[in-house]
C-alpha positions in Angstrom: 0.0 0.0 0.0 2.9 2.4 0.9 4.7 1.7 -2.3 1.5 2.6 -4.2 0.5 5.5 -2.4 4.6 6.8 -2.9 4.6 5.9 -6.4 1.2 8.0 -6.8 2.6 10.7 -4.8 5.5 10.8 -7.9 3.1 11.0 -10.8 1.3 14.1 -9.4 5.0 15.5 -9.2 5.8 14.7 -12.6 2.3 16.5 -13.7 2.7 19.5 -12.0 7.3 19.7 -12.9 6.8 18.2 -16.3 10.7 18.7 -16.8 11.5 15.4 -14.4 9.6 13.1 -15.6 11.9 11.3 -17.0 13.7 10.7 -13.5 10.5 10.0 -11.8 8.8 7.6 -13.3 11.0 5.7 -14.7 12.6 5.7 -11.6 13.9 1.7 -10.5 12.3 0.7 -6.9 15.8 0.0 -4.5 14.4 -4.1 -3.6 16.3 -7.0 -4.6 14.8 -7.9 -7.7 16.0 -12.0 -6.7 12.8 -11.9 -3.6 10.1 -11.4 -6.0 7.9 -14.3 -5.9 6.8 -16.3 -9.4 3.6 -14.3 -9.2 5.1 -11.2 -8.9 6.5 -10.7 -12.1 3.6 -11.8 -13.8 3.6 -8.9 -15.9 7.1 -8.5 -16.7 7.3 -10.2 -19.9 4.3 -9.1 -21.2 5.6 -5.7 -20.7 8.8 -6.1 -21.8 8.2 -7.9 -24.9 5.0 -5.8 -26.3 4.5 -2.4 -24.4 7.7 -0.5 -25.9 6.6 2.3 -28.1 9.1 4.7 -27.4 7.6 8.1 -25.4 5.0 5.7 -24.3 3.7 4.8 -20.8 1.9 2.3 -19.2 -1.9 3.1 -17.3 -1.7 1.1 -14.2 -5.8 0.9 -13.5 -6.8 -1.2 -10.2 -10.7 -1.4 -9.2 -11.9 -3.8 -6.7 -15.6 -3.1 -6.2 -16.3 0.3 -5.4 -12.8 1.4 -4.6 -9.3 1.8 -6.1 -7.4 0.3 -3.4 -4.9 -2.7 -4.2 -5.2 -6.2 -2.8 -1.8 -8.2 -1.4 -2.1 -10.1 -4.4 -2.6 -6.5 -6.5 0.4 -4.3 -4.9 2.9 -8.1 -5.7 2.1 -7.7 -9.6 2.5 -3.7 -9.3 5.9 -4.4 -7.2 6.9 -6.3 -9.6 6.0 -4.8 -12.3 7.8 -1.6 -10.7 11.5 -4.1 -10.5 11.4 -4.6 -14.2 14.6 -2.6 -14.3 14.1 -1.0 -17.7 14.8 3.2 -17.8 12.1 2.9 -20.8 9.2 1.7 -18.3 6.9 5.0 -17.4 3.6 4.0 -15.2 0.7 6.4 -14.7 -1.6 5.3 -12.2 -4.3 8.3 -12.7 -5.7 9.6 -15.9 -3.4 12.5 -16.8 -4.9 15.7 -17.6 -7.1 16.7 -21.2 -4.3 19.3 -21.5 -1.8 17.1 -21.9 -3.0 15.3 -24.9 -1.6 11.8 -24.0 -4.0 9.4 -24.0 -2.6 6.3 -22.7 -2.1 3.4 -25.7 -0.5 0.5 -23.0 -2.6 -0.2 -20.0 -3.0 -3.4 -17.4 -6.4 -3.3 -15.3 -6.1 -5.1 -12.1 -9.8 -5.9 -11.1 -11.3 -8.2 -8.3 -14.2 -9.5 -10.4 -16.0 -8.9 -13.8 -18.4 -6.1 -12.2 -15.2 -4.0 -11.2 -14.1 -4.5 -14.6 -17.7 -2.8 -16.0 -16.8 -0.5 -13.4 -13.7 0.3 -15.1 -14.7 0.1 -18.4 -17.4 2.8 -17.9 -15.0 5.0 -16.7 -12.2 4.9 -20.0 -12.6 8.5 -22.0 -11.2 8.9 -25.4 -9.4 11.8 -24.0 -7.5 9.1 -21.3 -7.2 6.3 -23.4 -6.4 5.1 -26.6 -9.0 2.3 -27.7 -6.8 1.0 -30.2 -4.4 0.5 -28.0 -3.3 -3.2 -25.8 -4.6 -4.1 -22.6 -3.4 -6.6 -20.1 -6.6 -7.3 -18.0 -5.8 -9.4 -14.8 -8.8 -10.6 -13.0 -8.5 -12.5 -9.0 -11.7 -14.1 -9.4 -11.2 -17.5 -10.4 -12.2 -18.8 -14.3 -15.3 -15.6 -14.3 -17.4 -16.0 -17.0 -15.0 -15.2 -20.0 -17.8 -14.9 -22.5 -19.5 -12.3 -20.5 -15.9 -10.2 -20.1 -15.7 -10.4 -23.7 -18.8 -9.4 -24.9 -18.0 -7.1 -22.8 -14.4 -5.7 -24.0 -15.9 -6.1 -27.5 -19.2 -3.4 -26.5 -16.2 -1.0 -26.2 -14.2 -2.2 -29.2 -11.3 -3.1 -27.1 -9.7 -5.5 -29.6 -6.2 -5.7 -28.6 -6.7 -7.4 -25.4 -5.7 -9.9 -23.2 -7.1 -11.5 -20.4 -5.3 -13.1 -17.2 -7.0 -15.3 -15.1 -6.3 -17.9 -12.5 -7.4 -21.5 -13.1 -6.8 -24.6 -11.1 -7.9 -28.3 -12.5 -8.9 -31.4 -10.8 -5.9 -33.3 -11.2 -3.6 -30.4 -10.1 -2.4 -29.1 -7.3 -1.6 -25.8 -7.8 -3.0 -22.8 -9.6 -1.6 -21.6 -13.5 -2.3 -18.4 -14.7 -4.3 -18.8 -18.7 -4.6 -15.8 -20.9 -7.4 -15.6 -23.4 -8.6 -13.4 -25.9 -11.3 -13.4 -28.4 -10.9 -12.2 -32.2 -14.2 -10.9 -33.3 -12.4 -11.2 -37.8 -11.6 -14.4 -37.3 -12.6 -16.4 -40.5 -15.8 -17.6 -40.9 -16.4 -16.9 -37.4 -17.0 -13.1 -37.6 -18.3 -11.4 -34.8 -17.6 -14.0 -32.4 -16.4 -13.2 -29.2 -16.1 -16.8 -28.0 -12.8 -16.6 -25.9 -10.0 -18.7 -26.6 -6.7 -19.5 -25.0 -3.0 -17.8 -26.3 -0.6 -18.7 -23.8 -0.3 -19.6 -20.0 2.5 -19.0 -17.2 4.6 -21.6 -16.3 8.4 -21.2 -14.9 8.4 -17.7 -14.6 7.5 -16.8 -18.4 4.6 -16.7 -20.6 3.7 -18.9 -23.5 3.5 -18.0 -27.0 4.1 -14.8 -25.7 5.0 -13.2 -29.3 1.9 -13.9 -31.2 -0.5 -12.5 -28.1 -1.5 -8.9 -30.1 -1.2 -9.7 -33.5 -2.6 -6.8 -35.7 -6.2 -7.7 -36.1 -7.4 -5.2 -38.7 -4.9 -6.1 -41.0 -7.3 -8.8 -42.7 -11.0 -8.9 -41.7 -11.2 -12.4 -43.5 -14.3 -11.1 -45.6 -16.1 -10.1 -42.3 -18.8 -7.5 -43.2 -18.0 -3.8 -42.0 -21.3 -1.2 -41.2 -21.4 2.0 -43.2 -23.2 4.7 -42.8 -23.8 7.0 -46.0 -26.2 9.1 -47.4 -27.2 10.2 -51.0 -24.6 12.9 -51.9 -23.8 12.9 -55.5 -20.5 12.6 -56.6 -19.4 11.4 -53.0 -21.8 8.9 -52.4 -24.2 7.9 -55.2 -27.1 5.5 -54.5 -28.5 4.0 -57.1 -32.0 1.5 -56.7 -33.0 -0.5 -60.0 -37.0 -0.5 -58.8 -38.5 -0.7 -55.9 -37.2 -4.4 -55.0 -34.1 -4.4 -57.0 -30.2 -4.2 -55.9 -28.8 -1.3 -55.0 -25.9 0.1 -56.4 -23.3 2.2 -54.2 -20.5 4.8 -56.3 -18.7 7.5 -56.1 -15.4 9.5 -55.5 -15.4 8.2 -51.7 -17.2 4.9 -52.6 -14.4 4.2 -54.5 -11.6 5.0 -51.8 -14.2 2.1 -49.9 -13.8 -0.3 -52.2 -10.3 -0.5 -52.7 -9.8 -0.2 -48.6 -12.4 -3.6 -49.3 -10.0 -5.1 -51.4 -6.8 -3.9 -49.3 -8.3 -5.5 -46.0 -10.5 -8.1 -47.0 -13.8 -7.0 -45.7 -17.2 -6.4 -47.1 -19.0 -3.1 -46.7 -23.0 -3.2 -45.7 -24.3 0.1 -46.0 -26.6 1.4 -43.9 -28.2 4.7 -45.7 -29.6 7.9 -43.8 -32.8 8.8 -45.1 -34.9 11.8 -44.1 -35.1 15.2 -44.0 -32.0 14.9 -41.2 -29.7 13.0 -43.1 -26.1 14.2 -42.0 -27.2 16.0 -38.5 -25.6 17.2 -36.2 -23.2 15.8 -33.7 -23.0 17.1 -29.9 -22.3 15.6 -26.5 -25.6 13.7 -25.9 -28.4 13.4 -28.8 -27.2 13.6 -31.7 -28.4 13.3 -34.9 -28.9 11.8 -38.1 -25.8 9.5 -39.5 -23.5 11.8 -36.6 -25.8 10.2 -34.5 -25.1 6.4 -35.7 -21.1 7.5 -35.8 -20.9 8.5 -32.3 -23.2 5.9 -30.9 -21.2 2.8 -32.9 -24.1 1.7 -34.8 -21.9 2.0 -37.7 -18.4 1.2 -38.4 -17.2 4.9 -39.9 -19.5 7.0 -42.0 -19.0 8.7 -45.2 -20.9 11.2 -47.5 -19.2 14.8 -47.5 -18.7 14.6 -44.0 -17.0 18.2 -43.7 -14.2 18.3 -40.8 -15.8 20.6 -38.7 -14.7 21.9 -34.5 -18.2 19.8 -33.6 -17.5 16.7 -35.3 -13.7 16.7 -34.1 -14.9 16.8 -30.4 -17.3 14.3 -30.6 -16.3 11.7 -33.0 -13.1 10.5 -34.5 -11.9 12.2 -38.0 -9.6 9.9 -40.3 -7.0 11.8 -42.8 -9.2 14.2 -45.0 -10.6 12.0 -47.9 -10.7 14.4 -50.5 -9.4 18.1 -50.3 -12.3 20.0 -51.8 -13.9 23.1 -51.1 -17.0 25.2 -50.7 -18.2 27.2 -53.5 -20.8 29.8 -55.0 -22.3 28.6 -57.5 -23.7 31.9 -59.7 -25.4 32.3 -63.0 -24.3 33.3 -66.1 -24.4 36.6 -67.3 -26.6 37.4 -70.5 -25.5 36.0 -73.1 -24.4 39.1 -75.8 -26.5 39.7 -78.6 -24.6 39.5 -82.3 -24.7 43.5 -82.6 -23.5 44.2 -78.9 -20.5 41.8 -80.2 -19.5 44.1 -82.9 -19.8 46.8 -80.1 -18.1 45.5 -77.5 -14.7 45.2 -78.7 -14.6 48.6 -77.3 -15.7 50.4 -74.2 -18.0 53.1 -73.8 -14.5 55.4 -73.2 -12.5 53.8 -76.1 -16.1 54.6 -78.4 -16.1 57.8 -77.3 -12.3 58.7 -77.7 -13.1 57.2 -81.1 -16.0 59.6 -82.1 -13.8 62.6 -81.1 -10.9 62.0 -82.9 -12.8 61.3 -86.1 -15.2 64.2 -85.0 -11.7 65.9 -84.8 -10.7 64.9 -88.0 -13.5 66.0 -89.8 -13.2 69.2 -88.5 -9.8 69.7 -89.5 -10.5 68.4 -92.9 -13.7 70.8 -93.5 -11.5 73.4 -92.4 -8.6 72.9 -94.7 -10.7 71.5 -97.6 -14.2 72.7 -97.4 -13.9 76.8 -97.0 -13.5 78.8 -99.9 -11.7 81.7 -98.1 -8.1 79.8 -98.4 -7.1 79.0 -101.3 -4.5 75.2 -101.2 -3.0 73.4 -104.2 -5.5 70.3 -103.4 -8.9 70.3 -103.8 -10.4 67.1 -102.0 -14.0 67.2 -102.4 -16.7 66.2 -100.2 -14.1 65.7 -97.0 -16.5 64.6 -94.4 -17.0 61.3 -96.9 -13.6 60.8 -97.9 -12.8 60.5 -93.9 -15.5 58.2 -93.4 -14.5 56.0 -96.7 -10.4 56.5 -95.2 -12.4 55.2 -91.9 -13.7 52.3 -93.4 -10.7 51.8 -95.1 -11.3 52.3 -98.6 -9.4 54.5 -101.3 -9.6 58.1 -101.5 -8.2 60.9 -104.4 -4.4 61.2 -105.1 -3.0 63.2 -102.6 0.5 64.8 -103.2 3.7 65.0 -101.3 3.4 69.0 -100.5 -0.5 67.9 -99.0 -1.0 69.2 -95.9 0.4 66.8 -93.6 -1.0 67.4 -90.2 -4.5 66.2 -91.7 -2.6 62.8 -93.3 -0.9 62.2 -90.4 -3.5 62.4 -88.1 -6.1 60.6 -90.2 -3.2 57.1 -90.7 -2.1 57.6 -87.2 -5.6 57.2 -86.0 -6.9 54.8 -88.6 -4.1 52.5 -88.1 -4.4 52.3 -84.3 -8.3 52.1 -84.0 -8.5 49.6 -86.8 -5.9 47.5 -85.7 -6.9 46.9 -82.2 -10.8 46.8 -83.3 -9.3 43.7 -84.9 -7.7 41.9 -82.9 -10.6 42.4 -80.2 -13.0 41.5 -82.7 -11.4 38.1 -83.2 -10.7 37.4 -79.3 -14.4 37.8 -78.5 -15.9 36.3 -81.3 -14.3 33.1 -80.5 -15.9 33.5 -77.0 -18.0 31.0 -75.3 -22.2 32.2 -76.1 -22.4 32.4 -72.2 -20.0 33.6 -69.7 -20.1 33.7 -66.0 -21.5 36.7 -63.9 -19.1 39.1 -62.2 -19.4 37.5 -59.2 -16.2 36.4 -57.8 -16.1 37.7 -54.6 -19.0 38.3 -51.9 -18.6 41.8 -52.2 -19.8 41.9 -55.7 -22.6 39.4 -55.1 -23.8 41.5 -52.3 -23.6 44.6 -54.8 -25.6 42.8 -57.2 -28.0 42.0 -54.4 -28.2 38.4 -54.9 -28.9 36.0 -51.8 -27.2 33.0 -50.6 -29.2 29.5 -50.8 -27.2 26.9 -48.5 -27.7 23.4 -46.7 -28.2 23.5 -42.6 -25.0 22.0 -42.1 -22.8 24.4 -44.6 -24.4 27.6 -42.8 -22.4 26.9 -40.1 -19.1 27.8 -41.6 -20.8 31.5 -43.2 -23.1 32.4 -40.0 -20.1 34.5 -38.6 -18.9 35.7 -42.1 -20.1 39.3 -41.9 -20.1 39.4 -45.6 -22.8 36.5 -45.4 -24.4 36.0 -41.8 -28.0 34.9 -41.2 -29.7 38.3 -42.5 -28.1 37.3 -46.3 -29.1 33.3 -46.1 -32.7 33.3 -47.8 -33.1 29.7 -47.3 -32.0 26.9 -46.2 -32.1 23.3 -48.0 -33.5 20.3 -46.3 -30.9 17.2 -46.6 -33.0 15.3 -48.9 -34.1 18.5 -51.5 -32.6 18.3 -54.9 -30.1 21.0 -55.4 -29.9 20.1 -59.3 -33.2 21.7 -60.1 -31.8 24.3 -57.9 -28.7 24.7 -60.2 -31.2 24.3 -63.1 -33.3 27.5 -61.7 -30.2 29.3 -61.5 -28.9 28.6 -64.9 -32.3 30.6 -66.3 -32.4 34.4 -66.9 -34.0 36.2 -63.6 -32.3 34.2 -60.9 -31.3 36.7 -57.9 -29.2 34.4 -55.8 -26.3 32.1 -55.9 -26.0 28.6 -53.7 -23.2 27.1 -51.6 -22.0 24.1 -52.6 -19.0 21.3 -52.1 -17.1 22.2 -55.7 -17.6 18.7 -56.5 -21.1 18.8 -56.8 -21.1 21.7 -58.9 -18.6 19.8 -61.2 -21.1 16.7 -61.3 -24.1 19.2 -62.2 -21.9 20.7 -65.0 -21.0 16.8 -66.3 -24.7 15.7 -66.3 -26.8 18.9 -66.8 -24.1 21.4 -68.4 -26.1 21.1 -72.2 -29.3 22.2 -70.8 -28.6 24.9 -68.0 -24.6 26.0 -67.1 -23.6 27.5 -64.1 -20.0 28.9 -62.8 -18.5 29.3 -59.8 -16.9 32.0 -58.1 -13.5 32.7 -58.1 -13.2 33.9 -54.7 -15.9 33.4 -52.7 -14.9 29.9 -51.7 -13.4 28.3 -48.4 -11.6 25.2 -47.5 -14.4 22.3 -47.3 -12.2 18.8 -46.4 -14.1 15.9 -46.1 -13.1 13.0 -44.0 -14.3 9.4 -43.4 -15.9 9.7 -39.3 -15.5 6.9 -36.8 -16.8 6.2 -33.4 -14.3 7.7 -30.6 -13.6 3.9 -29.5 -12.8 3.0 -32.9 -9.7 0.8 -34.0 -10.2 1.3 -37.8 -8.8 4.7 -38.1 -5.0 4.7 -38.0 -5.1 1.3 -40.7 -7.7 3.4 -42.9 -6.2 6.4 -42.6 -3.1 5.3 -43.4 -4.0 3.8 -46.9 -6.4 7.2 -48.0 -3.2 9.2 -46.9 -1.2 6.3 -49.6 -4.4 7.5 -52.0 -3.4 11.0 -52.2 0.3 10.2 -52.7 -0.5 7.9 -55.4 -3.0 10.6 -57.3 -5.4 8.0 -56.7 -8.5 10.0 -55.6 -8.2 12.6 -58.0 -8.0 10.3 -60.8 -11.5 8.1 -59.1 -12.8 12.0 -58.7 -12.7 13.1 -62.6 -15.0 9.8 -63.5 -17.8 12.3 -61.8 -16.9 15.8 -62.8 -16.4 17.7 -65.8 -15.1 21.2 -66.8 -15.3 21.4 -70.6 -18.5 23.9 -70.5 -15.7 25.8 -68.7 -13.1 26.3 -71.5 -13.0 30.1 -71.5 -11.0 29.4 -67.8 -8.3 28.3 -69.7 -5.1 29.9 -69.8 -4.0 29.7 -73.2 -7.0 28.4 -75.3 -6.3 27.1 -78.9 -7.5 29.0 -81.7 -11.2 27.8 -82.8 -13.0 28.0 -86.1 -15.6 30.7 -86.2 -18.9 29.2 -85.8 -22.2 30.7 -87.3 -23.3 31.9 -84.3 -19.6 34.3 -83.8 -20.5 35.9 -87.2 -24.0 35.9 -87.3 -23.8 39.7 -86.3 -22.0 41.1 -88.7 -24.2 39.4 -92.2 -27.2 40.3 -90.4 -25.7 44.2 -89.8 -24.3 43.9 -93.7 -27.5 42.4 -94.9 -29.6 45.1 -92.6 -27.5 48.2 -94.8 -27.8 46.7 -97.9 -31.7 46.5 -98.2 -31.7 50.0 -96.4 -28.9 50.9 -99.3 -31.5 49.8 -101.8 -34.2 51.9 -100.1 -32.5 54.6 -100.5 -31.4 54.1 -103.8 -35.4 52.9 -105.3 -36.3 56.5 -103.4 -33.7 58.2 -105.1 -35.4 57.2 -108.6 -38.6 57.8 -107.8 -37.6 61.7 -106.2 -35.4 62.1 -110.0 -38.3 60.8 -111.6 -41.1 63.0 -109.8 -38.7 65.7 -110.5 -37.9 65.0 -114.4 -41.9 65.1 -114.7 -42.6 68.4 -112.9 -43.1 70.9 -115.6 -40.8 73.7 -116.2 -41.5 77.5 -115.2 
């Protein structure tokens, strides 16, 4: 009792003088390790062989009924345990503080029977322990009932686990410790948690020692793993051939599933979230939806554009983000440009009106060097206001000579050259552009200038209700889980539309790849945020360091990008590009211009039949 009560006494030291730990407790007891009894260092090899995980330390746990005080038998195993004589060995026999950020991974229980073991259990906390981690459970009460302890160990998902109990048979005389475990993957016995023997202690060391905490997610020998999903296109897409056919399961994070099926053997039984609360929300007590299934271990680990979000994190356990993604405003395109206002927008209103002045200019100058009578020049270029207009145009004019007055030539090729010339070359850029283009709506600013409203899920409004460029007062509504956000997309492809809508960029992309040809929508250039989804699992879960591991492999083998372009598409978005190719004018780029040249012909010929009939009214008016 002393020794445990001094030992205690040294861990709340190390917590509150962090900087000698290392002498503390790893510090060797001063007893002659030759007087410890056979049952004494029970735990030595068990220790010594398995719990070595460098910065590690071991979770001494005792409960015997309804108190934490050690038995004679219980302070022997800790004693010894204590004279293992390793400076690696660091033992923790409270639950250190959530500010430390250690949960313990090695741990050995002591327990008088199996309801001080529930006792316990109830008390582990993510935050204390690791649940992934290996336990040595040592239990006084002889041969319990194992299959109740593991059912037990397995309610908790404590896989890596071993179980130390004392057993004496008939035809012996003395007692032999048996360690048993159970294996819930085993083949064709899945879900079993029938225990079953791996070693026992006989002269002072264990057998089969080795093989006691073999990796047990490493193959799940085809043993069925819960899902939880929900319909998300492209992350999870659920298909259903008729009302009593097969359902088919796809998309980007389907197939990170189905190669992690492959990887480690298992075989994946979705359960689907239905409802108007299909993700929901997840919080201490009560929560919801398929968070609700996550943090209660009805399912395995969930999936389904599960955004990595400070609620989630608390209360369940994120695995390596799953695809790197992002939210994005999705906003309308602008009106598409009529075939005149492309002959008129080459230039802008400015560049027009610099252009109408300098030929205004022009003109001037010309009528007042050619068209007065009261100086007299060598040339006589008749009609000036039309022979800038046909120099405009770029047709030919009279034969001007070298002594011509050369501030009007000058002037007149200077300006001709430089209008023309870049007329042309913006002419040609913007006739090759696409028929529709995206609004000016990169950034929020601009939408809220253009007083259009935001349209988001329940869940995404949690990352914009403290944007004060968004907030509550600019979110018109809010979409149910199960509403369909294509015919939103659809609406906000039409003319009219007055909002924009949040969504995960790869649903946008998916939209553009099915429904591009009949209704296209863009997305804002700067308006997004960083939206990482993840694969969520229970707290007590041992499936996310394996998993994790294998999606973080995805990434570095371009794996999930390469799984994500079977459900996107960006070819309505060519105009993005950097450097597009030159393209072939189409009908519908020069449409304009035969309809304006068509449009001036038949009003030339107007003019022309009225010009024939006002010289013939006037060859028949008789003479005074």
């Amino acid at each position: 009792m002393r020794s445990a009560i001094i030992i205690a006494i040294m861990h709340l030291l190390v917590l509150s003088v962090p900087e000698v730990a290392g002498h503390l407790l790893n510090a060797k007891p001063s007893a002659n390790p030759a007087t410890v009894t056979q049952q004494a260092s029970l735990l030595t090899p068990i220790v010594q062989t398995h719990y070595r995980v460098p910065e590690g330390f071991v979770a001494v746990r005792v409960q015997n009924g309804g108190h934490s005080n050690p038995s004679h038998q219980q302070k022997d195993l800790i004693d010894g345990l204590m004279r293992t004589g390793h400076d690696w060995l660091a033992v923790s026999f409270d639950d250190l503080p959530a500010a430390e950020r250690r949960p313990a991974y090695y741990g050995v229980f002591l327990v008088a029977d199996y309801r001080s073991l529930c006792t316990l259990l109830d008390g582990m906390t993510p935050e204390a322990y690791q649940f992934d981690g290996l336990y040595t459970i040592v239990i006084e009460q002889r041969r319990p009932k194992l299959h109740d302890v593991m059912e037990r160990l397995w309610s908790c998902r404590l896989l890596n686990v071993v179980v130390i109990v004392s057993e004496k048979r008939a035809y012996e005389d003395e007692e032999r410790y048996v360690a048993y475990t159970y294996h819930p993957y085993r083949e064709h016995r899945c879900g079993s948690v029938e225990p079953y023997a791996v070693g026992q202690y006989a002269n002072g060391t264990w057998t089969e020692l080795v093989r006691w905490y073999a990796k047990r997610t490493d193959n799940f020998n085809g043993c069925p793993l819960v899902i939880g999903t929900i319909h998300i296109i492209p992350c999870s897409i659920i298909e259903r051939d008729g009302p009593g056919g097969s359902t088919t399961h796809k998309g980007i994070e389907v197939s990170q599933v189905d190669d992690l099926s492959r990887r480690f053997n298992f075989t994946p039984e979705y359960r689907i979230s239905n409802g108007s609360t299909r993700w929901g929300f997840a919080r201490a007590v009560n929560s919801t939806g398929l968070m609700g299934w996550i943090q209660r271990g009805e399912v395995d680990f969930g999936l389904g554009s599960i955004g990595i979000s400070l609620s989630r994190v608390q209360h369940l356990r994120p695995g390596i983000a799953s695809r790197f993604g992002q939210l994005a405003m999705a906003i309308p395109p602008k009106r598409p440009d009529s075939s005149v206002e492309k002959l008129i927008k080459p230039f802008s209103r400015q560049t027009w009106l610099c252009v109408v002045l300098g030929l205004a200019g022009i003109s001037t100058l010309a009528w007042a060097l050619f068209g007065i009578g009261w100086r007299l020049v060598a040339d006589r270029l008749r009609h000036p206001y039309y022979t800038v207009w046909v120099l405009t145009m770029g047709g030919p004019c009279g034969a001007l000579r070298m002594d011509s007055t050369r501030l009007f030539v000058v002037s007149l090729v200077l300006n001709m050259l430089v209008v023309r010339t870049l007329y042309h070359a913006a002419m040609f850029e913007r006739l090759q552009a696409s028929a529709s283009l995206a609004s000016e709506l990169d950034t929020l600013e601009q939408i809220n200038r253009a007083g259009k409203m935001y349209i988001m899920h329940k869940t995404i409004t949690l990352f914009f209700n403290d944007n004060p460029l968004v907030g509550p007062r600019r979110i018109c509504r809010t979409l149910h889980d199960n509403e369909n956000w294509e015919e939103l997309l659809y609406q906000l492809s039409q003319p009219g539309s007055d909002f924009v809508v949040t969504l995960p960029l790869d649903c946008i992309k998916y939209y553009v790849q099915q429904y591009g040809n009949r209704g296209l929508v863009y997305v804002g250039k700067h308006s997004g945020i960083t939206y990482n989804t993840a694969f969520f699992y229970p707290q007590t879960t041992a499936l996310q360091a394996p998993f994790s591991a294998r999606v973080l492999a995805y990434h570095s083998a371009g794996l999930v990008d390469q799984w994500a372009r079977a459900f996107e598409d960006g070819r309505y978005w060519s105009n993005a590009k950097a450097d597009p190719e030159p393209a072939s004018l189409a009908w519908s780029h020069l449409s304009g211009a035969f309809y304006l040249c068509g449009t001036m012909h038949l009003l030339a010929v107007c003019v022309f039949v009225a010009e024939l009939g006002w010289a013939r009214k006037w060859r028949k008016a008789p003479a005074h």
